[in-house]
TIROMAR-358878 format. One line per 3 residues: number of its first residue (from 1); for each residue x, y, z of N, C-alpha, C. Coordinates in nm, 3 decimals, padded with zeros to 5 digits, always signed. Layout:
<pts>
NUM) X,Y,Z,X,Y,Z,X,Y,Z  ...
</pts>
This chain:
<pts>
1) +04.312,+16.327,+06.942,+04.434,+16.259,+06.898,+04.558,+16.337,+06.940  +04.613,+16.498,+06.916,+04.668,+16.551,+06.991,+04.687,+16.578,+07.128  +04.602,+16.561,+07.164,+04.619,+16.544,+07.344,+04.623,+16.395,+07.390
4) +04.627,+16.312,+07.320,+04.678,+16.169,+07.322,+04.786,+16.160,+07.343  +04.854,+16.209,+07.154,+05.007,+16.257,+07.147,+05.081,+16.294,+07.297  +05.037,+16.402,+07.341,+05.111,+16.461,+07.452,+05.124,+16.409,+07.556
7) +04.986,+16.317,+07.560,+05.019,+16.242,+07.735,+05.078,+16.114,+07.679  +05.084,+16.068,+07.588,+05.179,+15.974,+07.543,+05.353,+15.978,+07.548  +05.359,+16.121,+07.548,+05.527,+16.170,+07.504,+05.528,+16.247,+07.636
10) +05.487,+16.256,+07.770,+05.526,+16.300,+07.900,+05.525,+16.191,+07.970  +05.408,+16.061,+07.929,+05.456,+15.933,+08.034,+05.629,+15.886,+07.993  +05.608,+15.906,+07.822,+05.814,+15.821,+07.795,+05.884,+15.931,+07.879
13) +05.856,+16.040,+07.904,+05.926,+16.150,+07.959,+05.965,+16.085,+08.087  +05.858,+16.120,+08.164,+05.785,+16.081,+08.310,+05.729,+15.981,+08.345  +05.804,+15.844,+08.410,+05.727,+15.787,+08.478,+05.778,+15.687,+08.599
16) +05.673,+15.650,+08.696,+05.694,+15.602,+08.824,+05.823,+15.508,+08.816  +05.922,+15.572,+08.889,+06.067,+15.509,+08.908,+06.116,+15.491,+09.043  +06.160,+15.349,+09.104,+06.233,+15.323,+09.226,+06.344,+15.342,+09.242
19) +06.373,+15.434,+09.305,+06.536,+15.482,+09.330,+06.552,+15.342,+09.440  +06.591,+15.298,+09.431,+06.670,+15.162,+09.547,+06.813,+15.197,+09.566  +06.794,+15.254,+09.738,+06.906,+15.278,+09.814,+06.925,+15.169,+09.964
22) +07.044,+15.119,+09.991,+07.032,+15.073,+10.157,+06.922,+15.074,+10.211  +06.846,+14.998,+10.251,+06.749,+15.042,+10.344,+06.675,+15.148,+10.332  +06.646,+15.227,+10.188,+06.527,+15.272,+10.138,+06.525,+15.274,+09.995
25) +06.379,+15.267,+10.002,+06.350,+15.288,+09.818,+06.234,+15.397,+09.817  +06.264,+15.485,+09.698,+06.163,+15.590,+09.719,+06.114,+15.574,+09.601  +05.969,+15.579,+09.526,+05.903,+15.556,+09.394,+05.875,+15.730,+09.374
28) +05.903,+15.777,+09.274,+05.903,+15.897,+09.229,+05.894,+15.887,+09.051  +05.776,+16.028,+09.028,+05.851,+16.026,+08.893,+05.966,+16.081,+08.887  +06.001,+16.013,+08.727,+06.138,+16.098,+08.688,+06.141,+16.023,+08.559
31) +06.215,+16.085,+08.512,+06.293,+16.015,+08.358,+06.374,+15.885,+08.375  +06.344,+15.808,+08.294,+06.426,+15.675,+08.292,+06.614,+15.734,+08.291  +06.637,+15.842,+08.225,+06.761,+15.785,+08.161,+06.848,+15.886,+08.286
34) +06.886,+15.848,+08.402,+06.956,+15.887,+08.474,+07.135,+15.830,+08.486  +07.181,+15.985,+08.511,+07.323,+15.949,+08.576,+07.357,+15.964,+08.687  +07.397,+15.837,+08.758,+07.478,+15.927,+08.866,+07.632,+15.983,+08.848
37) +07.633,+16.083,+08.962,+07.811,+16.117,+08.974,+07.870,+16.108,+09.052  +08.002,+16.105,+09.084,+08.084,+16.061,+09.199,+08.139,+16.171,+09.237  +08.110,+16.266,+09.341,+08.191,+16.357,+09.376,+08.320,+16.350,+09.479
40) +08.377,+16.447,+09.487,+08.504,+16.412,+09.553,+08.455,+16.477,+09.739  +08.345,+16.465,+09.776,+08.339,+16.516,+09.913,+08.365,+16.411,+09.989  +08.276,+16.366,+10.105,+08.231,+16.277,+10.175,+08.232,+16.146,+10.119
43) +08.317,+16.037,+10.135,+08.337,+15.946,+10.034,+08.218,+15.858,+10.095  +08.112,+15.799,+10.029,+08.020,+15.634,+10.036,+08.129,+15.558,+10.042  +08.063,+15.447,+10.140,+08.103,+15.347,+10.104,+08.158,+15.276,+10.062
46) +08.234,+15.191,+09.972,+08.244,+15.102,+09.920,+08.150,+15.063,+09.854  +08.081,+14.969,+09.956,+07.925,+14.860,+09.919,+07.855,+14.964,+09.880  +07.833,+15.054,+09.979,+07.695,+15.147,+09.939,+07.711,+15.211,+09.764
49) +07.822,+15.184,+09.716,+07.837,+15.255,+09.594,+07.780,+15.118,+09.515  +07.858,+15.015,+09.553,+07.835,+14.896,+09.471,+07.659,+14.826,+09.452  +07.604,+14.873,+09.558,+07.427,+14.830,+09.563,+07.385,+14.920,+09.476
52) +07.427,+15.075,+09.421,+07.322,+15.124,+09.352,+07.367,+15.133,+09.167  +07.189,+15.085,+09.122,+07.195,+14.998,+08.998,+07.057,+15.023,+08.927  +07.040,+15.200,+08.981,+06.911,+15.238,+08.890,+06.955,+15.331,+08.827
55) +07.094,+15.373,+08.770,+07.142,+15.459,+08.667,+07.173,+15.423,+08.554  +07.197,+15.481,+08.454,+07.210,+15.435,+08.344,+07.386,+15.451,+08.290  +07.423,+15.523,+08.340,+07.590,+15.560,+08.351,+07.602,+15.628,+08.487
58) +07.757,+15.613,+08.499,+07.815,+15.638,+08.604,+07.944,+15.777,+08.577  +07.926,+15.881,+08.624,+08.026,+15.970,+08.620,+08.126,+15.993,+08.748  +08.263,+15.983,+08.718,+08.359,+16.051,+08.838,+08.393,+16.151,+08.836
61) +08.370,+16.272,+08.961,+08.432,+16.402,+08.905,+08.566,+16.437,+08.991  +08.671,+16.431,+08.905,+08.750,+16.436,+09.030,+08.805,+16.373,+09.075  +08.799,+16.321,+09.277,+08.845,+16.259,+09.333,+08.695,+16.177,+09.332
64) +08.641,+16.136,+09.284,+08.511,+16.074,+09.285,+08.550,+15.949,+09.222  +08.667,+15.984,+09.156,+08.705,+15.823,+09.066,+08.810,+15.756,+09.201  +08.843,+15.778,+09.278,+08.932,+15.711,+09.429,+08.780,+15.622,+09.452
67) +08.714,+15.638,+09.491,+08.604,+15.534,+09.545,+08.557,+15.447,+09.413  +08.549,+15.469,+09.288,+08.535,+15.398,+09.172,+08.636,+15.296,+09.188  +08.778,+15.368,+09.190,+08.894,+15.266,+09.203,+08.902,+15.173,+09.333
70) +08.814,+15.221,+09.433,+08.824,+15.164,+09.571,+08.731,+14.980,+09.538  +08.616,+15.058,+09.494,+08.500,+14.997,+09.458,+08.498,+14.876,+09.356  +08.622,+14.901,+09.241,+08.595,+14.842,+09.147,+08.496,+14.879,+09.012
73) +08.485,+15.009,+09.061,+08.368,+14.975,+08.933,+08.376,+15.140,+08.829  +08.425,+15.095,+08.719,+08.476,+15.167,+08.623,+08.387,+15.275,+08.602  +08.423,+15.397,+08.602,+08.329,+15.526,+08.514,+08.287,+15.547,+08.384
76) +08.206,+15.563,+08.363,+08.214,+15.579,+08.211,+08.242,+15.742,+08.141  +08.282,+15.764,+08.235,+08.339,+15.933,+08.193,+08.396,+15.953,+08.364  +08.519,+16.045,+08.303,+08.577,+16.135,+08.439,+08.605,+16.253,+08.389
79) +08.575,+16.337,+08.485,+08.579,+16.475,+08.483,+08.627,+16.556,+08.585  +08.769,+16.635,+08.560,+08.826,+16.748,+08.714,+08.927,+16.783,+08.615  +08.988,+16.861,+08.740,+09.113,+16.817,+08.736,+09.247,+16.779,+08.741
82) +09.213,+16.659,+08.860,+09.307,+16.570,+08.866,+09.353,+16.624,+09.038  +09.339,+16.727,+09.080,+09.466,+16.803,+09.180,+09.402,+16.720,+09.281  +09.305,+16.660,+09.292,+09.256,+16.574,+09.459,+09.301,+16.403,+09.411
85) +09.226,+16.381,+09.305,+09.277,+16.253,+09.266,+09.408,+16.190,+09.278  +09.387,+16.006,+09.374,+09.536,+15.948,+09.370,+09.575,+15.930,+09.217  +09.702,+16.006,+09.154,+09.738,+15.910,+09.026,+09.723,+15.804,+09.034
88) +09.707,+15.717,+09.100,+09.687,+15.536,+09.072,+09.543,+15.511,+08.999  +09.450,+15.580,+09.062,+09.313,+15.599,+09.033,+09.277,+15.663,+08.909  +09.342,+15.770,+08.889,+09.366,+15.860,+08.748,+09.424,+15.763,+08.666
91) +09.523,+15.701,+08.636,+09.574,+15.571,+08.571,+09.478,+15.530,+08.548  +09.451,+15.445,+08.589,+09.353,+15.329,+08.646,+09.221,+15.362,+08.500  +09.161,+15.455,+08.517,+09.043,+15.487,+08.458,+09.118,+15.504,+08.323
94) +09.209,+15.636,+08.322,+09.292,+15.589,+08.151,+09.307,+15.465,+08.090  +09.375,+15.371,+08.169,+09.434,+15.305,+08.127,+09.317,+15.147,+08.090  +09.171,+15.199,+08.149,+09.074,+15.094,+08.116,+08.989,+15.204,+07.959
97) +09.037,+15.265,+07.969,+08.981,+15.382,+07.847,+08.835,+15.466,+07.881  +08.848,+15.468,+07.992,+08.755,+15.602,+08.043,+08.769,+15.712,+07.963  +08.635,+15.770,+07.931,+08.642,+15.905,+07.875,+08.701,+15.986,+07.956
100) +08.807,+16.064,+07.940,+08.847,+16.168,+08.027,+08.849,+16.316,+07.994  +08.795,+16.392,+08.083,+08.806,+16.523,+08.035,+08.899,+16.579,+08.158  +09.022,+16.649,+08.133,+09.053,+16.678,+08.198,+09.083,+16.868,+08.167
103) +09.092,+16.930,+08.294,+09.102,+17.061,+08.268,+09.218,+17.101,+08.360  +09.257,+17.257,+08.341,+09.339,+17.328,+08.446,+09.300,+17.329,+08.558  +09.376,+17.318,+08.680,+09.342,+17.353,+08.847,+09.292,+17.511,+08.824
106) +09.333,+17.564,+08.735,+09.331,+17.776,+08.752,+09.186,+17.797,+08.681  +09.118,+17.810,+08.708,+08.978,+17.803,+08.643,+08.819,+17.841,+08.762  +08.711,+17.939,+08.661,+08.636,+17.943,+08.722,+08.544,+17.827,+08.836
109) +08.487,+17.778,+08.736,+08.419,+17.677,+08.740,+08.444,+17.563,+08.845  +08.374,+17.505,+08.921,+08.403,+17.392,+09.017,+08.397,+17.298,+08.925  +08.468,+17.186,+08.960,+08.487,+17.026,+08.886,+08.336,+17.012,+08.861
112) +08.247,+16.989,+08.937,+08.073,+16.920,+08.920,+07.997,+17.079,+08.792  +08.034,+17.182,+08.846,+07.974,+17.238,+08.715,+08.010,+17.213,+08.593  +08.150,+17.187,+08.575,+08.229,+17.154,+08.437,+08.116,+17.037,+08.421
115) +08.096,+16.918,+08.519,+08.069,+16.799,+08.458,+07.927,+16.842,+08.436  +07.845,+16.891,+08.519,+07.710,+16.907,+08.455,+07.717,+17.012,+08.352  +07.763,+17.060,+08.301,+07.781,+17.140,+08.184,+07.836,+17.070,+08.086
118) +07.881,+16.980,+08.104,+07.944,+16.870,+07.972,+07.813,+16.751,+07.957  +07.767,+16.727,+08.066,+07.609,+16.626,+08.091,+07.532,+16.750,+07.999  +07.461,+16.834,+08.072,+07.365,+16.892,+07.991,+07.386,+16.939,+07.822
121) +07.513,+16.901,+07.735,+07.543,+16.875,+07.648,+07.553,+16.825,+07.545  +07.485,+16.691,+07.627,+07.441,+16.551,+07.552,+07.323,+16.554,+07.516  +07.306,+16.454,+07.362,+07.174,+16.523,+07.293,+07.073,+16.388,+07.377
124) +07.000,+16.427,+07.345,+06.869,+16.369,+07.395,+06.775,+16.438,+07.466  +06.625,+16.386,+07.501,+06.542,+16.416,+07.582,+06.595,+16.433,+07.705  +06.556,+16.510,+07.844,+06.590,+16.507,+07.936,+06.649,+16.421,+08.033
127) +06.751,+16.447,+08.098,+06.833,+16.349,+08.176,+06.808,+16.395,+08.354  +06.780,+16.285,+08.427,+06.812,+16.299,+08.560,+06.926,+16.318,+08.659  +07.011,+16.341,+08.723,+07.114,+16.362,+08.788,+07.084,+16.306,+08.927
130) +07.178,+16.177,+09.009,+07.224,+16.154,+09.130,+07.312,+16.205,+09.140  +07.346,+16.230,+09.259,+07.469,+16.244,+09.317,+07.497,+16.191,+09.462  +07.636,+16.157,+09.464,+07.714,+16.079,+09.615,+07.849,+16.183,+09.573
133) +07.902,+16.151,+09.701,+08.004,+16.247,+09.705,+07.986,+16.369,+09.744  +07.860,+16.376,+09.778,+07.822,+16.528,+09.752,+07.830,+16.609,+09.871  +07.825,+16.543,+10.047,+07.799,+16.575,+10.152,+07.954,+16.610,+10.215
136) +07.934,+16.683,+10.365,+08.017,+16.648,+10.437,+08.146,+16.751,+10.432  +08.244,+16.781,+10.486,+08.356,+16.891,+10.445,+08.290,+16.988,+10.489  +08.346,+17.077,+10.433,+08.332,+17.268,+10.431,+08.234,+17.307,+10.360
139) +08.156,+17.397,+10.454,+08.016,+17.436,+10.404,+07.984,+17.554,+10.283  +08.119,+17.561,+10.239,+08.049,+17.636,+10.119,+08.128,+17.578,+10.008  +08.166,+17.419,+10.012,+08.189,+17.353,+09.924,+08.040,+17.285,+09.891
142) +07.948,+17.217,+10.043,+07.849,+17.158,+10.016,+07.708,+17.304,+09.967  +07.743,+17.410,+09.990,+07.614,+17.469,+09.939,+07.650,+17.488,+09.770  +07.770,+17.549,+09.746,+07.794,+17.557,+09.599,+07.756,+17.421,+09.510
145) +07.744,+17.261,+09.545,+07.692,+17.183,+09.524,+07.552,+17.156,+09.481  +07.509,+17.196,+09.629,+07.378,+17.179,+09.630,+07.303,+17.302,+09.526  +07.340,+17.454,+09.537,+07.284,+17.541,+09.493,+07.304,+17.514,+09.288
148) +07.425,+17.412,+09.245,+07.457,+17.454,+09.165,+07.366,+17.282,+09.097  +07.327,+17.222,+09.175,+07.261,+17.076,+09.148,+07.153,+17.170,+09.088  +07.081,+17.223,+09.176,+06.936,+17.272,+09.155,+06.928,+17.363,+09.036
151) +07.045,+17.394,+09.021,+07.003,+17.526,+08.876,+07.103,+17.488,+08.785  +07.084,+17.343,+08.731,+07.229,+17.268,+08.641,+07.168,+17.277,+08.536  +07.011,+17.354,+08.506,+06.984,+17.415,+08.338,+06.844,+17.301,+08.298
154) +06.796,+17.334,+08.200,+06.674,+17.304,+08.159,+06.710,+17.161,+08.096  +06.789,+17.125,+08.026,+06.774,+16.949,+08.005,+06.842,+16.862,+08.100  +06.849,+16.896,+08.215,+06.854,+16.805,+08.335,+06.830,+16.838,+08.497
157) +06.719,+16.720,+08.504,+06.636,+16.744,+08.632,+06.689,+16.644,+08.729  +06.766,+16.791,+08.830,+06.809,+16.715,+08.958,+06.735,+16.583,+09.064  +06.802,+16.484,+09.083,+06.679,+16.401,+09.147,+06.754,+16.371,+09.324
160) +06.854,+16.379,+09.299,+06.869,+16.349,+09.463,+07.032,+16.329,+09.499  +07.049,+16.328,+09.645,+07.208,+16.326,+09.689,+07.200,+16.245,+09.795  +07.260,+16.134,+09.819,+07.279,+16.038,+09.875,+07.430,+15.978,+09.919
163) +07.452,+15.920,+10.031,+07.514,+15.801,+10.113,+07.504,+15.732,+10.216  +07.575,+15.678,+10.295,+07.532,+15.568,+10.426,+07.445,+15.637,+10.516  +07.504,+15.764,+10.527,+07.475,+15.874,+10.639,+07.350,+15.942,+10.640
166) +07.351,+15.969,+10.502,+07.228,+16.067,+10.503,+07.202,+16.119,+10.360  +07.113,+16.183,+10.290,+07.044,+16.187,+10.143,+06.941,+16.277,+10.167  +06.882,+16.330,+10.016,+06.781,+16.435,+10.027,+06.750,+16.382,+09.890
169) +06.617,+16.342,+09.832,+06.493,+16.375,+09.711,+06.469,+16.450,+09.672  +06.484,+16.517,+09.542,+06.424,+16.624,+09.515,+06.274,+16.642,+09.430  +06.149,+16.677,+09.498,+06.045,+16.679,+09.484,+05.996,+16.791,+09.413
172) +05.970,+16.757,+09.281,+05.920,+16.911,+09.219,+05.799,+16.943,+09.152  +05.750,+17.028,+09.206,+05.591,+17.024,+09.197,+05.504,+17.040,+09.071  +05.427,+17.042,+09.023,+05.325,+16.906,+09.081,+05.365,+16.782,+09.088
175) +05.426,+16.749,+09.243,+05.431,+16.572,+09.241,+05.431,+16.520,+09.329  +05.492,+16.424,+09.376,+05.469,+16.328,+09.456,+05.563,+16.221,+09.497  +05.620,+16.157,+09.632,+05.680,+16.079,+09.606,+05.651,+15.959,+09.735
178) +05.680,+15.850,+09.750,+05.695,+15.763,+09.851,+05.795,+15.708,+09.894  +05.824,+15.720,+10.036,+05.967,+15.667,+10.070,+05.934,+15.533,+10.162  +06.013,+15.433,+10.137,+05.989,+15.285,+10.216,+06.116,+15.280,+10.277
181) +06.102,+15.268,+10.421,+06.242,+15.250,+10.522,+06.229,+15.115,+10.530  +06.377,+15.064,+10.538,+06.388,+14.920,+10.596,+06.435,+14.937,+10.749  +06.517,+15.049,+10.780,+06.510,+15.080,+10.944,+06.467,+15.228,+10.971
184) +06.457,+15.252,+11.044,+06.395,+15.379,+11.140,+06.525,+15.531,+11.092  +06.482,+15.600,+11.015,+06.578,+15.728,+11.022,+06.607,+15.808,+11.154  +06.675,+15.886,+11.191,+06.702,+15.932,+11.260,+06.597,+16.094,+11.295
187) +06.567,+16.122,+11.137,+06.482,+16.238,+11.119,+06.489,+16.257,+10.942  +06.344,+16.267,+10.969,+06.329,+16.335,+10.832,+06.297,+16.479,+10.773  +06.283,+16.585,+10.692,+06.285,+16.710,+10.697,+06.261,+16.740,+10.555
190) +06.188,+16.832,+10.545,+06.150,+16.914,+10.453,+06.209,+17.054,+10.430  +06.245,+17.073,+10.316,+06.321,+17.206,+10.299,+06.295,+17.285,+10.200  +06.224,+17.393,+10.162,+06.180,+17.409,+10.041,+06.330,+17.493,+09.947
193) +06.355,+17.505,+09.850,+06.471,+17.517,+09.780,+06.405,+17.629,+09.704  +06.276,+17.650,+09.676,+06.244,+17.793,+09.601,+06.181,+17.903,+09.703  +06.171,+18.018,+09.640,+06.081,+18.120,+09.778,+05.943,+18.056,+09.824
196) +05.876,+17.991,+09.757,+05.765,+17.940,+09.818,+05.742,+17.814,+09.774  +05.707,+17.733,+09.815,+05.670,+17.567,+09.781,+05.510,+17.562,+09.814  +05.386,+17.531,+09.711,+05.235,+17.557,+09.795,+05.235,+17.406,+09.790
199) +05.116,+17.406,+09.906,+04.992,+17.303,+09.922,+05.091,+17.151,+09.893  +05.234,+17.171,+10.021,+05.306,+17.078,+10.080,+05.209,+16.975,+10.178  +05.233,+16.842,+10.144,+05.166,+16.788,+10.234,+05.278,+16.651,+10.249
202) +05.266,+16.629,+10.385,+05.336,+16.489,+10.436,+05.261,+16.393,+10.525  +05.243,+16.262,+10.508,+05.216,+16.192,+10.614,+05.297,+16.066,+10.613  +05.225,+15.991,+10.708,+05.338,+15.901,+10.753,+05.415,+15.921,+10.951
205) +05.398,+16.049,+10.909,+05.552,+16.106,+11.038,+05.483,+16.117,+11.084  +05.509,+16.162,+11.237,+05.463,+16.206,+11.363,+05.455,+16.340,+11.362  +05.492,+16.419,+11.266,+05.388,+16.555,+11.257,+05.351,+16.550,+11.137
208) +05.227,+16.504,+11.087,+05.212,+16.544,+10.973,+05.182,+16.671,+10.922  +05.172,+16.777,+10.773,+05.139,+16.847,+10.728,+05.059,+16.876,+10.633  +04.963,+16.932,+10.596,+04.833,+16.892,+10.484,+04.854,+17.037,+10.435
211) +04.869,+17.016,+10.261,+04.877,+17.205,+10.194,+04.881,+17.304,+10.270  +05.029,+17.264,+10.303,+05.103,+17.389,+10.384,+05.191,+17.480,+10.269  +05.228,+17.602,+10.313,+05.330,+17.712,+10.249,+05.443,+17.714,+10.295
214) +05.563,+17.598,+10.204,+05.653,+17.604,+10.284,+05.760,+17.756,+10.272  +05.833,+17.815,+10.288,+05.900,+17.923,+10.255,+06.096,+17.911,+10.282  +06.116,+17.924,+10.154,+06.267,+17.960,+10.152,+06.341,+18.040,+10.293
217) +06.282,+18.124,+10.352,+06.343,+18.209,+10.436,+06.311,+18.128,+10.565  +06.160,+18.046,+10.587,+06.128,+18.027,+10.691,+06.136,+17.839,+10.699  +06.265,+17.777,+10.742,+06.298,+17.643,+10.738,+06.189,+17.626,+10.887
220) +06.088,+17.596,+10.856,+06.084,+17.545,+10.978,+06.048,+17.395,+11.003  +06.021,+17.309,+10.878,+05.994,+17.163,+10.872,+06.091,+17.053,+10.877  +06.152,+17.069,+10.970,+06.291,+16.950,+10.996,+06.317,+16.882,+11.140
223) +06.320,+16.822,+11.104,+06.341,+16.738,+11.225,+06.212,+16.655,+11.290  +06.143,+16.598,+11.178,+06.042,+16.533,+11.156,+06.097,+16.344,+11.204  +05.999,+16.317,+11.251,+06.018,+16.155,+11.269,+05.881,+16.078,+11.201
226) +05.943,+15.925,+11.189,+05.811,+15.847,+11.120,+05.726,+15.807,+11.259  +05.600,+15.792,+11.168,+05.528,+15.732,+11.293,+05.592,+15.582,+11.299  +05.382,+15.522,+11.314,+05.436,+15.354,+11.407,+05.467,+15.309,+11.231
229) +05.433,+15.309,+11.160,+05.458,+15.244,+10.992,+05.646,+15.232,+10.966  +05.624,+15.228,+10.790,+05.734,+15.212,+10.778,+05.796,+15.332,+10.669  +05.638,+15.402,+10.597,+05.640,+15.451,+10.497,+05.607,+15.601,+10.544
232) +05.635,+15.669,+10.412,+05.584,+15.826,+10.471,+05.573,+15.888,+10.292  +05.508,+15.969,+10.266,+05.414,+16.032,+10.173,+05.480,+16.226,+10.166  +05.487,+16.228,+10.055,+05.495,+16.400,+10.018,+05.504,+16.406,+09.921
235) +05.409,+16.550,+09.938,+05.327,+16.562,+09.787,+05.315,+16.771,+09.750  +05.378,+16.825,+09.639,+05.354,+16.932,+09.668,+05.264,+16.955,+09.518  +05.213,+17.056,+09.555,+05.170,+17.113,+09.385,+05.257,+17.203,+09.331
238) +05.347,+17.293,+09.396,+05.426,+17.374,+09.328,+05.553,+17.382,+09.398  +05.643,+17.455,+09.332,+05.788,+17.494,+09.392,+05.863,+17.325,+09.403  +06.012,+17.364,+09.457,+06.093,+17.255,+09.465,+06.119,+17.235,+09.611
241) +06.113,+17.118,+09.675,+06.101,+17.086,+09.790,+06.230,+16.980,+09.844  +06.295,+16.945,+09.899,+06.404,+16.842,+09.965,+06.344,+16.806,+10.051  +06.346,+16.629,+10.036,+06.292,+16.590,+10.124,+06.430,+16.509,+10.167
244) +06.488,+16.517,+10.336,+06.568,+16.509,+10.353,+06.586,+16.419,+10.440  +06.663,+16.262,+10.488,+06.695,+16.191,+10.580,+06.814,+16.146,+10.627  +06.831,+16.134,+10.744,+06.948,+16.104,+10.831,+06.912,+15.976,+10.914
247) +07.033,+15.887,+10.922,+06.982,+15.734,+10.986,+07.021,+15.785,+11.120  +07.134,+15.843,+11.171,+07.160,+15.931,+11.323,+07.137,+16.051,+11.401  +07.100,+16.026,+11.466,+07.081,+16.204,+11.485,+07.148,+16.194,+11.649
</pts>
């Protein structure tokens, strides 16, 4: 009856979820109750913001609320502060009664840590994290991102960074995920994000890999293509892995 209990209260935790993006959908576990956020990098889309509709709230950090305002489609919290944002856009979200947190420009902290530090705040069971906005610019704007996605604390598990261009999954072991293309990527890639990732396996692509050791120091799995299909498979037992795609190369 206790070990009932438990696999009863890790499926509500954990279970098989379709991220539906443009021209891919990837089935992964994860927690139902995801947010995405709007960062102020590399702006999506328009549309591409407006198609995605597997979150449960929407956060702007920043200049992340300019494409909300572009888009039409209200935040339910904003968070920076303010120094990239058009005032029209800053308005805009006040004046529909967006939660706003706003802070000083003079401050440690980057805008997205404030906001995942105000996210991991909120009571409940564990929460997932998207992110857009996240790519693109100056490279130690996008690693402080990325490095600070992956270690945003124990009640929220990073799931992925996405736009038109290009996106990465985050795969954390023991698991598994499936990605369905509607067109041909440009390349796909594996990256492991801890010192060791074991018994990595991919198929699908034109190189596949079967319980391999991927290694933090040693990137050498990128620049992978799909085979003749449409789908492709990765699966690790341990460590955290990015599984990463680009529609150009």
């Amino acid at each position: 009856m206790y070990n009932c209990t438990i696999a009863i209260l890790i499926l509500e935790l954990f279970s098989l979820k379709t991220i539906a993006l443009p021209d891919l959908t990837i089935d992964t576990e994860c927690c139902p109750d995801i947010t995405l956020m709007v960062l102020g990098g590399r702006k999506p889309a328009a549309w591409w913001l407006s198609s995605i509709d597997f979150h449960r709230r929407l956060w702007a950090v920043d200049s992340g609320v300019d494409l909300c305002f572009d888009a039409g489609i209200l935040p339910d919290r904003l968070v920076g502060d303010g120094d990239s944002a058009s005032p029209a856009a800053w308005k805009w979200a006040l004046d529909n009664g967006v939660d706003v947190s706003k802070f000083d420009r003079d401050k440690d902290l980057t805008d997205f840590q404030i906001a995942v530090d105000l996210l991991s705040q909120k009571g409940g069971r564990e929460k997932a994290l998207f992110v857009t906005g996240g790519f693109g610019g100056r490279f130690d704007h996008l690693w402080s991102t990325v490095i600070s996605f992956l270690n945003c604390g124990a009640s929220i598990r990073p799931l992925g960074m996405a736009d038109e261009t290009e996106g990465m999954i985050f795969l954390h072991g023991p698991g598994s995920l499936k990605m369905s293309f509607g067109k041909r990527p440009g390349a796909i890639s594996l990256i492991s994000f801890t010192r060791e990732s074991r018994r990595v396996s991919i198929k699908g692509v034109r190189w596949p890999l079967e319980d391999v050791v991927l290694k933090y120091g040693e990137p050498y799995s990128i620049s992978n293509r799909l085979a003749e299909g449409s789908e492709a498979e990765v699966s690790a037992e341990s460590g955290t892995v990015g599984v990463y795609w680009v529609w150009k190369v």
